[in-house]
C-alpha positions in Angstrom: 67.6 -171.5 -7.4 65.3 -172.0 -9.7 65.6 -170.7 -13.7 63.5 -171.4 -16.6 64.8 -172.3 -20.6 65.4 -175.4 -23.1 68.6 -176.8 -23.4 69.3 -174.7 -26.9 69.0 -171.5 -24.2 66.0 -169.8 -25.2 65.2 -168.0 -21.8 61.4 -167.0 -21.4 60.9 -163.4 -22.4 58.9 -160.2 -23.4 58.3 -159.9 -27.0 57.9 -156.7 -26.8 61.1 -155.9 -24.3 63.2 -158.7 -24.6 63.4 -158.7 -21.1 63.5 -162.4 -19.3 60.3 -163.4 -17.7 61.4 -166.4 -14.9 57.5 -166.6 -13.9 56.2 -169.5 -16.1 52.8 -168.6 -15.5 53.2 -165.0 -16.2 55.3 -166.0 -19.1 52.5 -167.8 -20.6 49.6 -165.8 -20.7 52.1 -161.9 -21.4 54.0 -163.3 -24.3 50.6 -164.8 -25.5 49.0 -161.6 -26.1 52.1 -159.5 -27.1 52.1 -161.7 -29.7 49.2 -161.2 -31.0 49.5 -157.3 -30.4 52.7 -156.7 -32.5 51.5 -159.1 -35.1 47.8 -156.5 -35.6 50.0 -153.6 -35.1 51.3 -154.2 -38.7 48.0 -154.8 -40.2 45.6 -152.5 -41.9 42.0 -153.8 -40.9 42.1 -154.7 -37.1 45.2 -152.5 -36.7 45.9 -152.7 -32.6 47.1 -150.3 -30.6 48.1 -149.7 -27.3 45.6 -146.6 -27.2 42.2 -147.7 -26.5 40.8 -144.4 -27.7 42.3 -145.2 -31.1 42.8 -149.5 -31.7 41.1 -150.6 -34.1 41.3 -154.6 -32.1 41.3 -155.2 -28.2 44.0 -157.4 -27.3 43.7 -158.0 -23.5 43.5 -160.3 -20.6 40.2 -161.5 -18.9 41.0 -158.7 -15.5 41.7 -155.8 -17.9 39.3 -156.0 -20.7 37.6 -152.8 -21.3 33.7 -154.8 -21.5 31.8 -151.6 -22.8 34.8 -151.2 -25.9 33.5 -154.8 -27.0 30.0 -153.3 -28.6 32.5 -150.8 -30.7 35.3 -152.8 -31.6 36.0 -156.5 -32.0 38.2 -157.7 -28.9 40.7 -160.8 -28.4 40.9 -162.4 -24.4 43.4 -164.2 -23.1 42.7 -166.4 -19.8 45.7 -169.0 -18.6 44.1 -172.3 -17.4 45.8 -174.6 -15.0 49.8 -175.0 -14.9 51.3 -178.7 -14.1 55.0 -180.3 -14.6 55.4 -182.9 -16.6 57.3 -185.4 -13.4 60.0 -186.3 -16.1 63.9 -187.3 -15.4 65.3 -189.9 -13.3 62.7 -191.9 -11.7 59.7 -189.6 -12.7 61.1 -186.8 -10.0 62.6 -184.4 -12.4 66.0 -185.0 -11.2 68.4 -184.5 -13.9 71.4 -185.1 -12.0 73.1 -185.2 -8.6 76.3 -183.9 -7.3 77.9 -186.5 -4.8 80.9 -184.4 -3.8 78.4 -181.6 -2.3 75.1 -183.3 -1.8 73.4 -181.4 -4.6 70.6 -182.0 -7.2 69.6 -180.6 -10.1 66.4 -180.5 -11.4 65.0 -180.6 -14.5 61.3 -180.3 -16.0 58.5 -179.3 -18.3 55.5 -177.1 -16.9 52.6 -177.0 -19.4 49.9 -175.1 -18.9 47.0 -174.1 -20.9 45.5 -170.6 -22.8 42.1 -169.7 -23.9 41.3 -167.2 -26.4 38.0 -165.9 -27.2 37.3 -163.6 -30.3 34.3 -161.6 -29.8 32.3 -159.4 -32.2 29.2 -158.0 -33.1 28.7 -159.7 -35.8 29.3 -163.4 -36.2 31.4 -163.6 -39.9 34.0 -161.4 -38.2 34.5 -163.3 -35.2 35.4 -166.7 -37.4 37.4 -164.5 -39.6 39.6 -162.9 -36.8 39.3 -166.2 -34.9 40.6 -168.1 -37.7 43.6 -165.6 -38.4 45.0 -166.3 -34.7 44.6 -169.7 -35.0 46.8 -169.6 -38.0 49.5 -167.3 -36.4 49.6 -169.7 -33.1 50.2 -172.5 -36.0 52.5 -171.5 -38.4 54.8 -168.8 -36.2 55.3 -171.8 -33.6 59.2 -171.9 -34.5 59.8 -168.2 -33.6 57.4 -168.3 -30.5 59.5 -171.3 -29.7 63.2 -168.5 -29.5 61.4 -166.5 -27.0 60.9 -169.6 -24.9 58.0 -171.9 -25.8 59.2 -175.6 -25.5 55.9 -176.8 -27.4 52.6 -175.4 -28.4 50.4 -178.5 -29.1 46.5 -179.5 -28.5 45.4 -175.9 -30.5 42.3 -175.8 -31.5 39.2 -173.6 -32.9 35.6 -173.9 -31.7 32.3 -172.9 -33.3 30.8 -169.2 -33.0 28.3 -168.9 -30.2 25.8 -166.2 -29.6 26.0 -164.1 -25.8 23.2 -162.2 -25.0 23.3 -159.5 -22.4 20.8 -159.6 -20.4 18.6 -156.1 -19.9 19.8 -154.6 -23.3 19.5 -155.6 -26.9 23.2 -155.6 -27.7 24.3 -158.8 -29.4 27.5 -160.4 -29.6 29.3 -163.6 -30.7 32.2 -165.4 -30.1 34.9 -168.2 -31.3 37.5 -169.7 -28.9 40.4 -170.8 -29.4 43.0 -173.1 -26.9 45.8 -174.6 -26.9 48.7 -175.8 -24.1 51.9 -175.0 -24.2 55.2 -176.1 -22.5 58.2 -173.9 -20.8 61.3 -175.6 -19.5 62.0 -175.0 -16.1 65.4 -176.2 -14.2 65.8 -175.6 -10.4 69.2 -176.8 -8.3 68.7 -177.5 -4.5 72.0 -177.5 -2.8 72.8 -179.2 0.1 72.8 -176.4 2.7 69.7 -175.2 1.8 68.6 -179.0 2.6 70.0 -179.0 6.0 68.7 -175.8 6.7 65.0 -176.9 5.5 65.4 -180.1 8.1 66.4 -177.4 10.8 63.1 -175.1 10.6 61.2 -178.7 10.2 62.6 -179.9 13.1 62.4 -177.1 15.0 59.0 -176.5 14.3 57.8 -179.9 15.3 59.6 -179.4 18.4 57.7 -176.4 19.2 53.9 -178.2 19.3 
């Protein structure tokens, strides 16, 4: 069985629902960007919305950005980057204890994984301004990010504007990119019969070659 949250019980969850989220890598990326979208859904310049007829800000993953929107309206994409665990607790295993009377451990560790951000526009001022703003958020709203399940959000950083050409048309645009890495707090408990039972398939299958 394996459940994610930090010993002060913040679970991973939706923002936006509330709802858990026990996928760290899901967790990661989906709380990332409703963030970001309630935060521009109070503002009045870059006011997002869930209508893409209507937003004045797309706030999106890399699978469903709406590409041909970007040339109207600036846009904010999220891509997750490589998830590892940390190998902490007793003897680097992430054990945090073990139950002699039935045989069963308990695990305990941090996965960190990383998120990119990249603020594009068509024109290059309001990229750094926009970028700048969620750098800020990610900084300063750290403690309440931290509730909905966030061990740590370290390592963020802002990069410098760059120019991407299309190729074929004359449309311009630019963009700033942001990362950082963030931890969740994962705890799994491997009890004894599902041990035996492992070591029966194992065996079983070895036999079988």
């Amino acid at each position: 069985m394996i459940t994610a949250g930090d010993a002060k019980g913040n679970e991973p969850q939706s923002i936006a629902t509330g709802k858990r989220i026990p996928n760290s890598a899901i967790f990661l990326k989906r709380t990332a960007l409703e963030f970001l979208q309630i935060v521009f859904s109070c503002r009045e310049d870059y006011k997002y919305d869930p209508d893409d007829t209507i937003t004045g800000i797309q706030i999106s993953d890399s699978h469903a950005a709406d590409l041909s929107s970007m040339n109207v309206r600036p846009a904010i994409i999220a891509v997750r980057g490589p998830i590892s665990w940390r190998n902490l607790g007793l003897g680097g295993g992430a054990v945090s204890s073990r139950n002699m009377k039935t045989g069963s451990y308990s695990f305990a560790d941090l996965l960190t994984g990383s998120i990119s951000l990249s603020v594009i526009s068509r024109e290059g001022i309001e990229a750094e301004q926009i970028a700048h703003t969620v750098f800020s958020l990610f900084k300063y709203f750290r403690p309440e990010l931290q509730k909905y399940g966030f061990f740590t959000i370290q390592n963020l950083s802002m990069g410098s504007e760059s120019l991407i050409e299309q190729e074929g048309t004359d449309d311009v645009t630019y963009a700033v990119p942001i990362s950082m890495t963030a931890s969740v707090a994962e705890t799994a408990l491997l009890v004894d019969d599902v041990g035996r039972k492992l070591k029966k398939v194992v065996i079983e299958t070895l036999t079988n070659f």
